[in-house]
C-alpha positions as CSV (number, residue, x, y, z in Angstrom):
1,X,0.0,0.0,0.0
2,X,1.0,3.2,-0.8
3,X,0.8,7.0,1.0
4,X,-0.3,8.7,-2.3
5,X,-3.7,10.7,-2.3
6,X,-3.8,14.0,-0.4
7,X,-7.1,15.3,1.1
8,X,-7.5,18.0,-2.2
9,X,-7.2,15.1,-4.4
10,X,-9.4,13.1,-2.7
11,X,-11.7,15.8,-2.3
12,X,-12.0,17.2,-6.0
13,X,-11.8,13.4,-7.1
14,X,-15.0,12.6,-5.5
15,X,-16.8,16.1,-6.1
16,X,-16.6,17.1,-2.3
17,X,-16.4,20.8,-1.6
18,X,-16.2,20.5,2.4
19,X,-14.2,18.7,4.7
20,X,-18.0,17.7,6.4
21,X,-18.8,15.8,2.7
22,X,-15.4,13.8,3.1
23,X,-16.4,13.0,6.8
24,X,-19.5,11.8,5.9
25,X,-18.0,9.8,3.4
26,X,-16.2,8.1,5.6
27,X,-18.7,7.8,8.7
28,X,-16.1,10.0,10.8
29,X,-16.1,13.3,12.5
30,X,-15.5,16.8,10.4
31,X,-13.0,17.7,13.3
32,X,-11.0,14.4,12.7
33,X,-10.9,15.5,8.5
34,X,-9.9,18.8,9.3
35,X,-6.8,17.7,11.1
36,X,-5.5,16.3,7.9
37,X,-3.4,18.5,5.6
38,X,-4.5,19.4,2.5
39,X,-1.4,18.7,0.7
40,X,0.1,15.6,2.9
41,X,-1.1,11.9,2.2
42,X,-4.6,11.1,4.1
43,X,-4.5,8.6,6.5
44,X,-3.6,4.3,4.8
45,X,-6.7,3.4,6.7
46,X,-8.4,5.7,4.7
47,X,-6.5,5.4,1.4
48,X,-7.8,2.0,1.7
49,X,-11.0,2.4,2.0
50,X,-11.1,4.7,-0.7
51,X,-9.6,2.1,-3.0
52,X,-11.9,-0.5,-1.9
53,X,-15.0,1.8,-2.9
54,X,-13.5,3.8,-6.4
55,X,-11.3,1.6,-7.6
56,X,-11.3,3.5,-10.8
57,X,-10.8,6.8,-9.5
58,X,-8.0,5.4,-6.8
59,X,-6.1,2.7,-8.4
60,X,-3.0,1.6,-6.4
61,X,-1.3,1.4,-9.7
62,X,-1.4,5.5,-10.3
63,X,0.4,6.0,-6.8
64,X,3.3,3.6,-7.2
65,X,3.8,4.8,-11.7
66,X,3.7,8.7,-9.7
67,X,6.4,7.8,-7.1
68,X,8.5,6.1,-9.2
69,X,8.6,9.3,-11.8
């Protein structure tokens, strides 16, 4: 697994303009989102989950051809 997708990404991948949308997303708190940086890798737990639900719009394969570049 791979630390890849930032909360922006994340965000504008799945058409979320508040940190409250990506909360409910993932059945957490908005306070627990908005301690993520925008820029810095969400947390695995999460990258996971977001894989397991898009796999089209989160392939593992995109993170690992992005680091190695």
């Amino acid at each position: 697994m791979t630390d890849f997708w930032s909360k922006r990404q994340v965000r504008a991948r799945l058409g979320f303009q508040t940190d409250a949308e990506l909360a409910q997303f993932f059945g957490i708190t908005r306070s627990a989102v908005s301690q993520w940086p925008q820029e810095a890798p969400i947390p695995p737990l999460r990258q996971f989950i977001l894989h397991q639900r898009h796999p089209d719009l989160f392939p593992w394969a995109e993170a690992s051809e992005e680091e190695s570049s």
